[in-house]
mmCIF file of the C-alpha atoms, coordinates in Angstrom:
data_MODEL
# 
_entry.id   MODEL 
# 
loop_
_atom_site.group_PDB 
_atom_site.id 
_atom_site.type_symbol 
_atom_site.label_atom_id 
_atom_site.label_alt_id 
_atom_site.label_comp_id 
_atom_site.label_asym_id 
_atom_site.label_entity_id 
_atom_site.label_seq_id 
_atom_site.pdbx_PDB_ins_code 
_atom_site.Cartn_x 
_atom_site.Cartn_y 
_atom_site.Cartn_z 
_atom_site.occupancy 
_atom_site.B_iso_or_equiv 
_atom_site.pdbx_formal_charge 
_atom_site.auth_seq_id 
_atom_site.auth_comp_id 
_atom_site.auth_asym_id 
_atom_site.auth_atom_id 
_atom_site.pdbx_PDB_model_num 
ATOM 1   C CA . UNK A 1 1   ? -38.590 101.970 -36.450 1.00 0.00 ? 1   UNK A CA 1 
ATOM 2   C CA . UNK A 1 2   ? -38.756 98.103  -35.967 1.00 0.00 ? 2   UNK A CA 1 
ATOM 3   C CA . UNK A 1 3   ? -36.475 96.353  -37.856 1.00 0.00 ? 3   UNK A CA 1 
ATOM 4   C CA . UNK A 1 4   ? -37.163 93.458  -40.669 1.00 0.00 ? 4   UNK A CA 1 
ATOM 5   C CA . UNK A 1 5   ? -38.886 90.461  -38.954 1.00 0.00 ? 5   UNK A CA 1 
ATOM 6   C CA . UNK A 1 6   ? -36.651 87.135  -39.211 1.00 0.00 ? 6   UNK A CA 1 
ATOM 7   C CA . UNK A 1 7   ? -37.947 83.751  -39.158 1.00 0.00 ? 7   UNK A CA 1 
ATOM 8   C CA . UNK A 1 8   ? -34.714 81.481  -38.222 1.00 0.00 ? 8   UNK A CA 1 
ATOM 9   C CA . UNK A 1 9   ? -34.947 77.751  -39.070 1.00 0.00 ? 9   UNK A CA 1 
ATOM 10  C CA . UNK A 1 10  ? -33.405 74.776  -37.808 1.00 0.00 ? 10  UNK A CA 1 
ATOM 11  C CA . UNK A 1 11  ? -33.551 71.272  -39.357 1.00 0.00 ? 11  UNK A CA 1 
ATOM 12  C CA . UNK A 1 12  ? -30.919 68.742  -40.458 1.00 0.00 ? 12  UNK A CA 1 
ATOM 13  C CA . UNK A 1 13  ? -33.212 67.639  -43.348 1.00 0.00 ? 13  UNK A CA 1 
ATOM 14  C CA . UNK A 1 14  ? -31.654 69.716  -46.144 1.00 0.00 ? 14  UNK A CA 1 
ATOM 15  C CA . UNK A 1 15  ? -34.399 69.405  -48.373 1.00 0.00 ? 15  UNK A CA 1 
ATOM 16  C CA . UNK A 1 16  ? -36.490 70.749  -45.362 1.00 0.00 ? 16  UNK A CA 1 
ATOM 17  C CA . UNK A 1 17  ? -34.121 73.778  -45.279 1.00 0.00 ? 17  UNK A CA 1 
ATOM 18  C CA . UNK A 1 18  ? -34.367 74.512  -48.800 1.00 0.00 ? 18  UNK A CA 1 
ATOM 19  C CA . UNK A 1 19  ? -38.100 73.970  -48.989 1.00 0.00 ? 19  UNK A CA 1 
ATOM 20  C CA . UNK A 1 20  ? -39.178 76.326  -45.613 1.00 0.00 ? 20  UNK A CA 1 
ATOM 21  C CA . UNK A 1 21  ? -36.951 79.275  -46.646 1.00 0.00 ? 21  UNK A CA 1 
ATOM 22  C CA . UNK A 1 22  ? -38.298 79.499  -50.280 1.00 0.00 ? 22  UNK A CA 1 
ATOM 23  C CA . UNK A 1 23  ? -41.930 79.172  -48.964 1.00 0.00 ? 23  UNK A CA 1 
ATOM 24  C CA . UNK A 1 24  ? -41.127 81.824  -46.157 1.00 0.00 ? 24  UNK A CA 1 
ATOM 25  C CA . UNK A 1 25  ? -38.840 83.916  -48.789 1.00 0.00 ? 25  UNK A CA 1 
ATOM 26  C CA . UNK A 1 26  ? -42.349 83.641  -51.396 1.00 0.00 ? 26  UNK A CA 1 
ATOM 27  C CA . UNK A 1 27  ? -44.419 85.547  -48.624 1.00 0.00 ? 27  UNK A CA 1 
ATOM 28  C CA . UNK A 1 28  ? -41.811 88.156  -47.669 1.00 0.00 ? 28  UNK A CA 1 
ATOM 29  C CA . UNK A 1 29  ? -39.600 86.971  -45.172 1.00 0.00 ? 29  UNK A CA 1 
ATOM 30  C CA . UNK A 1 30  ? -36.420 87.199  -44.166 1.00 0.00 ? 30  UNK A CA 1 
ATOM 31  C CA . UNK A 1 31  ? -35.112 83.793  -43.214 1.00 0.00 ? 31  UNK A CA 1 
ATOM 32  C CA . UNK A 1 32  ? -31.996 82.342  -41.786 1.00 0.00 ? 32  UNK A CA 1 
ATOM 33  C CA . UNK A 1 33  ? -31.862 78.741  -41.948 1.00 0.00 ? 33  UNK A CA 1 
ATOM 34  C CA . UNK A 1 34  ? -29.442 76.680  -40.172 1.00 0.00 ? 34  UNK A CA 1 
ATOM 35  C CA . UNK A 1 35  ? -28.648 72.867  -40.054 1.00 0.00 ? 35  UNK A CA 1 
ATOM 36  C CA . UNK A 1 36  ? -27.824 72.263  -36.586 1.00 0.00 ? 36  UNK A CA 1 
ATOM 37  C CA . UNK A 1 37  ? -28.201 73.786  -33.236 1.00 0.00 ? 37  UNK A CA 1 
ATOM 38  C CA . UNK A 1 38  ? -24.473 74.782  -32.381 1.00 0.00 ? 38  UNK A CA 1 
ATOM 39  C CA . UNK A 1 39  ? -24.602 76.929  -35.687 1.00 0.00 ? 39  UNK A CA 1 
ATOM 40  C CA . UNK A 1 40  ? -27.651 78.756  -34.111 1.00 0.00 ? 40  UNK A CA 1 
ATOM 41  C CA . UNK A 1 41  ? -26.898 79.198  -31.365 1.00 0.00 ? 41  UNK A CA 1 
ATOM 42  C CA . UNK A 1 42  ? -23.495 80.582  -32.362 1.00 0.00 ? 42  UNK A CA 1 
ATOM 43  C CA . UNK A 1 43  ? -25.048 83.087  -35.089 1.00 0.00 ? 43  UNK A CA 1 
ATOM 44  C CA . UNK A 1 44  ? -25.921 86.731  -33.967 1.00 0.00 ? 44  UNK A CA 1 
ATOM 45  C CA . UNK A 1 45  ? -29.495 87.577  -32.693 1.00 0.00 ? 45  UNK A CA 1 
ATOM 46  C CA . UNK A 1 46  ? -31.484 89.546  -34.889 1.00 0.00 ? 46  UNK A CA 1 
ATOM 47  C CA . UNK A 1 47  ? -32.012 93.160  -33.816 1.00 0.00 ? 47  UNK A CA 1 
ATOM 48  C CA . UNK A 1 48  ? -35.693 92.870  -34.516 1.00 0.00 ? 48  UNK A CA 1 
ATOM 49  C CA . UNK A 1 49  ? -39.101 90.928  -34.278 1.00 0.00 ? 49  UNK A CA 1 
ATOM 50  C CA . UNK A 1 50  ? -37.875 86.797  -34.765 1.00 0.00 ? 50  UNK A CA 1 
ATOM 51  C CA . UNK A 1 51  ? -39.370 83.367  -34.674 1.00 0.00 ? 51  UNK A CA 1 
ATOM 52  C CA . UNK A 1 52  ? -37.313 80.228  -34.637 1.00 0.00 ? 52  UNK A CA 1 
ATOM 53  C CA . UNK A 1 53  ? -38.910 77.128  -36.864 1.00 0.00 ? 53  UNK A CA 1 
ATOM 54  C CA . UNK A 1 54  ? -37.391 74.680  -34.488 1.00 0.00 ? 54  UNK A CA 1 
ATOM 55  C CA . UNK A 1 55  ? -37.229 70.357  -35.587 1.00 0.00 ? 55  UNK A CA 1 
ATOM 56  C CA . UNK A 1 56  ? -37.492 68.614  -32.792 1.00 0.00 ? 56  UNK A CA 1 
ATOM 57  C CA . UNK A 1 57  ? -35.404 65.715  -33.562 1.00 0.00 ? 57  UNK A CA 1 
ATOM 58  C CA . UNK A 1 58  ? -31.649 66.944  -34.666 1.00 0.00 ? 58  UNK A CA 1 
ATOM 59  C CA . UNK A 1 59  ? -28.715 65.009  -35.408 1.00 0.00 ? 59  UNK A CA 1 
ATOM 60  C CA . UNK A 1 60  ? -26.453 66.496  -31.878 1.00 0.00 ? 60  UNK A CA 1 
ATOM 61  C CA . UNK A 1 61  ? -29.288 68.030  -29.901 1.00 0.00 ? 61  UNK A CA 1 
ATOM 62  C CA . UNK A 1 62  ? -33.072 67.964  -29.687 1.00 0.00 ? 62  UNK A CA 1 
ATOM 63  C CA . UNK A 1 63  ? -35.313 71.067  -30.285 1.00 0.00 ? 63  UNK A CA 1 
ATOM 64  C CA . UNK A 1 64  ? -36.202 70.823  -26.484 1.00 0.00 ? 64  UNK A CA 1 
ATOM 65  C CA . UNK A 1 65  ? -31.962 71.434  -25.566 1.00 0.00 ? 65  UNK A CA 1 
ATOM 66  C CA . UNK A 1 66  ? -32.275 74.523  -27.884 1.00 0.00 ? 66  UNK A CA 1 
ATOM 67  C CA . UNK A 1 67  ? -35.338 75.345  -26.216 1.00 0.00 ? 67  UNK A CA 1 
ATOM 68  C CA . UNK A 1 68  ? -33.442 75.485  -23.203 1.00 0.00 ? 68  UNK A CA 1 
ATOM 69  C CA . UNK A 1 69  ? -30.390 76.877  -24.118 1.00 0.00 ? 69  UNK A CA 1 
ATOM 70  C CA . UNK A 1 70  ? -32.162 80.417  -25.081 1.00 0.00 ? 70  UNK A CA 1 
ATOM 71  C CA . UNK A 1 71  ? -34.492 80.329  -21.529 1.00 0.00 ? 71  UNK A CA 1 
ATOM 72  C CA . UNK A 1 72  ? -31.005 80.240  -20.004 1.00 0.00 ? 72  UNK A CA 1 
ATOM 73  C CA . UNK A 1 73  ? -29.852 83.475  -22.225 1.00 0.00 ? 73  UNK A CA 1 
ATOM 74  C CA . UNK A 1 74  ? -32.987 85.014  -21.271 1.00 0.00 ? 74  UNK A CA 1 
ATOM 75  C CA . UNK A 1 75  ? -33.652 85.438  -25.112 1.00 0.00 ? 75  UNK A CA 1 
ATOM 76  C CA . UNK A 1 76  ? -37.357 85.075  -25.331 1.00 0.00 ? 76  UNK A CA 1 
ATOM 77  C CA . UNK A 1 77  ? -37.702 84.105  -28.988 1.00 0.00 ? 77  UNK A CA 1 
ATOM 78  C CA . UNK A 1 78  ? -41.415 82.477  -30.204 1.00 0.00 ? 78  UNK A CA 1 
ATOM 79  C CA . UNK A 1 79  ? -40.602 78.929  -30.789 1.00 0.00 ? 79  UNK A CA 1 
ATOM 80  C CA . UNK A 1 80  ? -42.687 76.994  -33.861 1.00 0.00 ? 80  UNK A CA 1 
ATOM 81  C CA . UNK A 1 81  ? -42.004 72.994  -32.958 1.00 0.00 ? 81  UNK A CA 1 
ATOM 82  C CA . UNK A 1 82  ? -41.811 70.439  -36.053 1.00 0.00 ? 82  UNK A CA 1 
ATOM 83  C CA . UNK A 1 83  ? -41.720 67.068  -35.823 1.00 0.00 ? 83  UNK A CA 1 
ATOM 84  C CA . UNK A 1 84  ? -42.604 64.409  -37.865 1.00 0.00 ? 84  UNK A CA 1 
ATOM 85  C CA . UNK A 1 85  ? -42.774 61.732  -34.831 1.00 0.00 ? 85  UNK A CA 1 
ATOM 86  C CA . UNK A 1 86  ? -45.075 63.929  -32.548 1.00 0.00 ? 86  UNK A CA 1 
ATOM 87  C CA . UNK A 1 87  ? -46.803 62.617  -29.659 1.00 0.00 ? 87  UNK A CA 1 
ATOM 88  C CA . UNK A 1 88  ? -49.721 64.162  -27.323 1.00 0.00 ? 88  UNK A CA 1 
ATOM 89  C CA . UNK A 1 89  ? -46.659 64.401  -24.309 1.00 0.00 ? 89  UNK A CA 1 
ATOM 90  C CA . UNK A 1 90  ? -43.849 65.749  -26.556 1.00 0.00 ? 90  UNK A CA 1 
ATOM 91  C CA . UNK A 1 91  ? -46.547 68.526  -27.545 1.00 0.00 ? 91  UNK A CA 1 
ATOM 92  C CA . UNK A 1 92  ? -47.916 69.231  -24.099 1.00 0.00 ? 92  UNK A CA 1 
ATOM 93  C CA . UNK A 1 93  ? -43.936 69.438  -23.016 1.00 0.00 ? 93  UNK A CA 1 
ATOM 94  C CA . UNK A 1 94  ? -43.317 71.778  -26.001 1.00 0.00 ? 94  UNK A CA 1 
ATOM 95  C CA . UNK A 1 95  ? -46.413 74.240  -24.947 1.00 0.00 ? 95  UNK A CA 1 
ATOM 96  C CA . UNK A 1 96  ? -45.621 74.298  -21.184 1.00 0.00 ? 96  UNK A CA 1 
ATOM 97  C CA . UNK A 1 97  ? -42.034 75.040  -21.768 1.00 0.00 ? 97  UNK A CA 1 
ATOM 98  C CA . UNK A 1 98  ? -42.736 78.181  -23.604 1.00 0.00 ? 98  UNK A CA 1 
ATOM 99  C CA . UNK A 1 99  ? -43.646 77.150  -27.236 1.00 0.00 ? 99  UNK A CA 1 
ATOM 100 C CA . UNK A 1 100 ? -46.406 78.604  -29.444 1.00 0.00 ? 100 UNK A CA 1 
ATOM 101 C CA . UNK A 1 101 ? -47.173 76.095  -32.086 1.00 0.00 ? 101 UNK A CA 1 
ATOM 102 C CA . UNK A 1 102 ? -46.310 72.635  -32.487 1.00 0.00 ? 102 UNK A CA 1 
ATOM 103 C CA . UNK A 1 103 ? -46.233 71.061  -36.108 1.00 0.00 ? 103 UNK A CA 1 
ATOM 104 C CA . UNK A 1 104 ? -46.769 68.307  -37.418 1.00 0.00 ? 104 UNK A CA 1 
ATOM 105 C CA . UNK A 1 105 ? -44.710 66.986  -40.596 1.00 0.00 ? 105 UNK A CA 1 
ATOM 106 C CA . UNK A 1 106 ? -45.401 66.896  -43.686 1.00 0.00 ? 106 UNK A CA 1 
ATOM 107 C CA . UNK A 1 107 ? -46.054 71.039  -42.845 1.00 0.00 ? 107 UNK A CA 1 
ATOM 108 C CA . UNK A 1 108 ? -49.133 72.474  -44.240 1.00 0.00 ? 108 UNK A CA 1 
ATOM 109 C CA . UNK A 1 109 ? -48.278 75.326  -45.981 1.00 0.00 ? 109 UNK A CA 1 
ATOM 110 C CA . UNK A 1 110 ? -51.006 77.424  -44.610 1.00 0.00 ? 110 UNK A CA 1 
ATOM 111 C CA . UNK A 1 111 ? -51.133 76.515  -41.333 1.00 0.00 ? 111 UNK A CA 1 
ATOM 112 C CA . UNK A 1 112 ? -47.226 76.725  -41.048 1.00 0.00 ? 112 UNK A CA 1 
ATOM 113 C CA . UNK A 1 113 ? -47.525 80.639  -42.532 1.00 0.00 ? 113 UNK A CA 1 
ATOM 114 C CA . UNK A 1 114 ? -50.290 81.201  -39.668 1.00 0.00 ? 114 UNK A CA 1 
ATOM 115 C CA . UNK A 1 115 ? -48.352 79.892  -37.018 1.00 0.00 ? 115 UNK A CA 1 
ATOM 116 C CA . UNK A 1 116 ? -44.931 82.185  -38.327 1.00 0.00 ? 116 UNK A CA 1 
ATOM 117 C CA . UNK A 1 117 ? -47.250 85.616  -38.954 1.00 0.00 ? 117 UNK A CA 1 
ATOM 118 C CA . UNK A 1 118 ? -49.081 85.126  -35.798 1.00 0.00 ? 118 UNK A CA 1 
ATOM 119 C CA . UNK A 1 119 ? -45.464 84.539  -33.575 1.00 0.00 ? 119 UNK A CA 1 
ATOM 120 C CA . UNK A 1 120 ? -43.934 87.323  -35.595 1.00 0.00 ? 120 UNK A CA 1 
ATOM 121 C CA . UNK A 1 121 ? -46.717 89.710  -34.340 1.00 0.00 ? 121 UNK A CA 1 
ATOM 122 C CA . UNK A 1 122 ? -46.355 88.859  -31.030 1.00 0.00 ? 122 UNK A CA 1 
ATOM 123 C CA . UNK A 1 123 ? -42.252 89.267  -31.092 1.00 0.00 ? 123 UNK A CA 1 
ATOM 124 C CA . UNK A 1 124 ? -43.373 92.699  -32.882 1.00 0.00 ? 124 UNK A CA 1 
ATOM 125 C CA . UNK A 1 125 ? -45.752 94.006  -29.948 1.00 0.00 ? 125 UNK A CA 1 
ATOM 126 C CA . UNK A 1 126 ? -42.452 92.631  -27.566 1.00 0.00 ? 126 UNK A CA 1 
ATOM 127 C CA . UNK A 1 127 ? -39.781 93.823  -29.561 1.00 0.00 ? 127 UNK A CA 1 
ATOM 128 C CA . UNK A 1 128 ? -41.652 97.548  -29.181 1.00 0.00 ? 128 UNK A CA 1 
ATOM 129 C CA . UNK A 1 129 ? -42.166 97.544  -25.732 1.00 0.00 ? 129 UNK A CA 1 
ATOM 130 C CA . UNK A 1 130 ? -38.700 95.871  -24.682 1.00 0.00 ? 130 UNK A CA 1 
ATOM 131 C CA . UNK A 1 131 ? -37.377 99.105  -26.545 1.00 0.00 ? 131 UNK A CA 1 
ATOM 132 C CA . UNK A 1 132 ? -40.030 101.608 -25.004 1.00 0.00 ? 132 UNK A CA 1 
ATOM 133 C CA . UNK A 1 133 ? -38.440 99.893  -21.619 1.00 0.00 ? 133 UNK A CA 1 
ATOM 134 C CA . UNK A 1 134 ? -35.214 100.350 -22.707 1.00 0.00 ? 134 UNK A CA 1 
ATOM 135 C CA . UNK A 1 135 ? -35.597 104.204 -23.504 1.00 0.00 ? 135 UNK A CA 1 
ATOM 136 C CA . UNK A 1 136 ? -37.494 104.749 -20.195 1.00 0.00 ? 136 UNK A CA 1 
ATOM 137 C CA . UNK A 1 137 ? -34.320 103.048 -17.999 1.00 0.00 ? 137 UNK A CA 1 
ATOM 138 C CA . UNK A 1 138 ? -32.009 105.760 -20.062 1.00 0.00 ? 138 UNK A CA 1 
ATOM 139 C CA . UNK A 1 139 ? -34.027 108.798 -19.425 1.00 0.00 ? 139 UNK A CA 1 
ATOM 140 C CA . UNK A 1 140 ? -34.556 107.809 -15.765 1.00 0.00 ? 140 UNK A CA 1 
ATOM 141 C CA . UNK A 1 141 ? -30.305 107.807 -15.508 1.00 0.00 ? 141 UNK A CA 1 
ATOM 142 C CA . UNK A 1 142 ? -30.346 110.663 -16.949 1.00 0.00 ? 142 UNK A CA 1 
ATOM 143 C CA . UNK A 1 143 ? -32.042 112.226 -14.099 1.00 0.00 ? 143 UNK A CA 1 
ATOM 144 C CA . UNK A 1 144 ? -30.009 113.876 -11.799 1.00 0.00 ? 144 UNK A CA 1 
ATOM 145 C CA . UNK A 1 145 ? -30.156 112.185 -7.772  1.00 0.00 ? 145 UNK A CA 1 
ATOM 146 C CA . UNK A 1 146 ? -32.185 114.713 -6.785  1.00 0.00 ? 146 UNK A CA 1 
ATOM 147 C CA . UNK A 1 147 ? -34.647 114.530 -10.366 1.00 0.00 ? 147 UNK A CA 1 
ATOM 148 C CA . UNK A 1 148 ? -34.368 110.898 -8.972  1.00 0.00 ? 148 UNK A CA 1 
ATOM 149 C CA . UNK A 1 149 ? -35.678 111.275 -5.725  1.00 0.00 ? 149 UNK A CA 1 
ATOM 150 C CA . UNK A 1 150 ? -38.831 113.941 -7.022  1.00 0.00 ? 150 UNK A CA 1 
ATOM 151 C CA . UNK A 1 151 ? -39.757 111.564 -9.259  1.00 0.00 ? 151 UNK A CA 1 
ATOM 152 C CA . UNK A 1 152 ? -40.139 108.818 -6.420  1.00 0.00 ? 152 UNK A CA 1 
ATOM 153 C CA . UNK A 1 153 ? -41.938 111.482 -4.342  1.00 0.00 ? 153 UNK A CA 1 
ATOM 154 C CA . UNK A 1 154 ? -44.324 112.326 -7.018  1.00 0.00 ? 154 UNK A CA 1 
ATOM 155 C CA . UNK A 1 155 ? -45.604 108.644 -8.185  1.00 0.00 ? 155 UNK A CA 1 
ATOM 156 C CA . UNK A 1 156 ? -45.951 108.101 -4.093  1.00 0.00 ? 156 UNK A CA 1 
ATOM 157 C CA . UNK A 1 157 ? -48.634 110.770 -4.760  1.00 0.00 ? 157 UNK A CA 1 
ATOM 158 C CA . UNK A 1 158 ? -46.850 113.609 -3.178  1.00 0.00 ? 158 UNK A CA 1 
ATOM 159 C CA . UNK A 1 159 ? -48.151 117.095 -3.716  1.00 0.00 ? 159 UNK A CA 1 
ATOM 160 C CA . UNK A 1 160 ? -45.858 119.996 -5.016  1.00 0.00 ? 160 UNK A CA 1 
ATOM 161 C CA . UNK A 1 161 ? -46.260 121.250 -1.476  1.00 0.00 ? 161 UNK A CA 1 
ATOM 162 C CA . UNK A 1 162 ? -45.593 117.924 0.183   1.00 0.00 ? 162 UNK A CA 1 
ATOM 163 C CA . UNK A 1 163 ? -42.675 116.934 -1.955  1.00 0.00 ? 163 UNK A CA 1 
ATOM 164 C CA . UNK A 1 164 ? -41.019 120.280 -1.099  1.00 0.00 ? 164 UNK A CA 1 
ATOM 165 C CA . UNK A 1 165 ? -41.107 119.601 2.850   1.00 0.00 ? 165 UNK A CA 1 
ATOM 166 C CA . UNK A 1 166 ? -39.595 116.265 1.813   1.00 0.00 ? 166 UNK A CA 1 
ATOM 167 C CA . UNK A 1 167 ? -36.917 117.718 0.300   1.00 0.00 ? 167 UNK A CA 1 
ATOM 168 C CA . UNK A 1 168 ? -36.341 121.377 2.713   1.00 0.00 ? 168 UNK A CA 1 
ATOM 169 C CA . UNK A 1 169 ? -36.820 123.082 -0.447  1.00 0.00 ? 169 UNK A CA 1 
ATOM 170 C CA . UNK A 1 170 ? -39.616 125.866 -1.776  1.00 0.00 ? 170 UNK A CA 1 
ATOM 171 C CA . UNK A 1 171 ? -42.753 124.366 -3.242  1.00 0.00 ? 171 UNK A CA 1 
ATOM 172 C CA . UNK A 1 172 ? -41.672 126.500 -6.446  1.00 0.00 ? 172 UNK A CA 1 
ATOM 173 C CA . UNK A 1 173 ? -38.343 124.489 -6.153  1.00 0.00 ? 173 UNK A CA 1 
ATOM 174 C CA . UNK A 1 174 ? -39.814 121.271 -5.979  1.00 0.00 ? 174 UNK A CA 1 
ATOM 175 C CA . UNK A 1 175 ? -42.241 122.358 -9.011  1.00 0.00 ? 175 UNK A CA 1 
ATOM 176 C CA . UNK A 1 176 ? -39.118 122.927 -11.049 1.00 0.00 ? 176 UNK A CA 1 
ATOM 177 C CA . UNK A 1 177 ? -37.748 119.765 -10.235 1.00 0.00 ? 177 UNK A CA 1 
ATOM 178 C CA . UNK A 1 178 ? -40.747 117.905 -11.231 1.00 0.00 ? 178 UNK A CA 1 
ATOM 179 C CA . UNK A 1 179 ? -41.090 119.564 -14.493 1.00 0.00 ? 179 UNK A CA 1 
ATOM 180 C CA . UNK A 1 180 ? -37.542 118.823 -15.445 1.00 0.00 ? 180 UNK A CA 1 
ATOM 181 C CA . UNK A 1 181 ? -38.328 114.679 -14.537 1.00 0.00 ? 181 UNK A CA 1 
ATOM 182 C CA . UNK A 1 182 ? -41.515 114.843 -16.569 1.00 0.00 ? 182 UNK A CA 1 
ATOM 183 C CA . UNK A 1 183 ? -39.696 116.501 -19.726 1.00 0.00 ? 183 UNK A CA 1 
ATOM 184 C CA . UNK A 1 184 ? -36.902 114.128 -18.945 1.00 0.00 ? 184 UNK A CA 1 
ATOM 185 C CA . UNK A 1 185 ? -39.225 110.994 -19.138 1.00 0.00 ? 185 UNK A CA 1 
ATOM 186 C CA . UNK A 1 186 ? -41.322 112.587 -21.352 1.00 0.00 ? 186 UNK A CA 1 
ATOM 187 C CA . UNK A 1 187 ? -43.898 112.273 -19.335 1.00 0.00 ? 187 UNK A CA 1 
ATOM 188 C CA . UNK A 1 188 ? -47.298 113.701 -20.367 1.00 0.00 ? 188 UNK A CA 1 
ATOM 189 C CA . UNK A 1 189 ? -48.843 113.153 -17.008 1.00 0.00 ? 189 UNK A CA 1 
ATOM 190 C CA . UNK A 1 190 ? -48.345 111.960 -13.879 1.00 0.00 ? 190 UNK A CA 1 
ATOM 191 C CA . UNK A 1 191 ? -50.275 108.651 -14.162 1.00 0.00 ? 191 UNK A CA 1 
ATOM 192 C CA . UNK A 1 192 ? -47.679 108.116 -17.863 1.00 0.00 ? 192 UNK A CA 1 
ATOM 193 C CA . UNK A 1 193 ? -44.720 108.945 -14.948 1.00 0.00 ? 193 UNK A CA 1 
ATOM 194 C CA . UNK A 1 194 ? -46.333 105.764 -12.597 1.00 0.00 ? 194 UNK A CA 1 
ATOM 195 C CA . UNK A 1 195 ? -46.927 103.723 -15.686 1.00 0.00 ? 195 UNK A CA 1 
ATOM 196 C CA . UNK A 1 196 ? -43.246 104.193 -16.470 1.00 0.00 ? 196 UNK A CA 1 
ATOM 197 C CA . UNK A 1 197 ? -41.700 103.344 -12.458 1.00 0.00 ? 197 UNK A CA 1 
ATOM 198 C CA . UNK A 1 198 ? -43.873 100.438 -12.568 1.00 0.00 ? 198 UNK A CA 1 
ATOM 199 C CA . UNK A 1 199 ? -41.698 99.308  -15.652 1.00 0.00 ? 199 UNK A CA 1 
ATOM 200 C CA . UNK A 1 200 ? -38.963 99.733  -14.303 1.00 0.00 ? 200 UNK A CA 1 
ATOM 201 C CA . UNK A 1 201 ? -39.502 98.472  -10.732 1.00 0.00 ? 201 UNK A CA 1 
ATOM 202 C CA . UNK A 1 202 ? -38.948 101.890 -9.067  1.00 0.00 ? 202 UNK A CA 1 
ATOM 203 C CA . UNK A 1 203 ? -40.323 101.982 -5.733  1.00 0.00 ? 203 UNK A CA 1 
ATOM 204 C CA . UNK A 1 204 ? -42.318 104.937 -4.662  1.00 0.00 ? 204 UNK A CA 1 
ATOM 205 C CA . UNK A 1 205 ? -41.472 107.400 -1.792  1.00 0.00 ? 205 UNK A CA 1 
ATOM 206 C CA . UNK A 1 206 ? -44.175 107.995 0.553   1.00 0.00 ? 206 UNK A CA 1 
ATOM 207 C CA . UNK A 1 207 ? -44.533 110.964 3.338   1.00 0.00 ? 207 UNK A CA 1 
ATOM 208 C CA . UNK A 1 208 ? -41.527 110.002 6.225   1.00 0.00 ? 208 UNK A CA 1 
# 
């Protein structure tokens, strides 16, 4: 199950603040509001689907060092830019560096709530698959070396008969082994079993 969306917000404009969260909090949202950066960035991730409502001009760093500072964590967080001084550069430098919208202040109401529902469903479809990832690279240790080295054999497009010569085993042997990988993955079919190494950058093993 995913857990609640967040929408985190960052501006030194208290009135801001207050006036974002009870908009976001009339619609549904969870929100964590912040005043500066270092207070952010300090604060515990959420576990779930998150957006960060990011000012661009704060009082000890800009939206673009924040910006920055999570690229470097490798947190990959959709980024909604506000501004009330914007410029065409500032917004082109916003978008290339990894940001979906970029706002203009005063906010409309409507268009700010598009911009937050549409980022949220993309950290949704992300947050899913970084955990379908994250379950495939724990069932793949759980393989045995030898589970390990079938399954390798078997997205190379090895046949029961071919993976068994591989390994100086019985072709029933090898068709035990490759059972036990596919109900370890849980697998439903060879092509799932590919789709899954691909993920997870494991190389196929083709005939020696």
């Amino acid at each position: 199950m995913i857990a609640m969306p967040t929408v985190f917000v960052i501006d030194d404009d208290v009135s801001v603040r207050e006036g974002l969260t009870n908009l976001l909090e009339s619609a549904d949202l969870r929100v964590c509001a912040f005043e500066t950066a270092d207070a952010f960035l300090a604060a515990e991730t959420a576990s779930g689907p998150a957006c960060l409502l990011l000012d661009v001009r704060l009082q000890e760093a800009s939206g673009f060092d924040v910006q920055q500072a999570l690229a470097a964590r490798g947190q990959k967080i959709p980024i909604i830019f506000m501004t009330g001084f914007g410029t065409i550069p500032m917004s082109v430098r916003a978008i290339k560096a990894g940001a979906v919208e970029f706002l203009t202040k005063p906010l409309d109401a409507e268009q700010m709530l598009a911009a937050v529902c549409a980022a949220l469903g993309n950290a949704a479809i992300h947050h899913r698959d970084g955990q379908r990832e994250a379950d495939w690279q724990r069932r793949h240790a759980s393989l045995t070396p030898r589970e390990q080295e079938v399954m390798a054999l078997a997205i190379g497009g090895l046949m029961n008969k071919q993976v068994a010569a591989e390994l100086g085993t019985s072709e029933i042997t090898a068709k035990v082994h490759k059972r036990r990988v596919m109900e370890k993955m849980g697998a439903r079919s060879l092509a799932d079993l590919v789709r899954m190494a691909e993920k997870l950058n494991i190389e196929a093993q083709k005939n020696r």
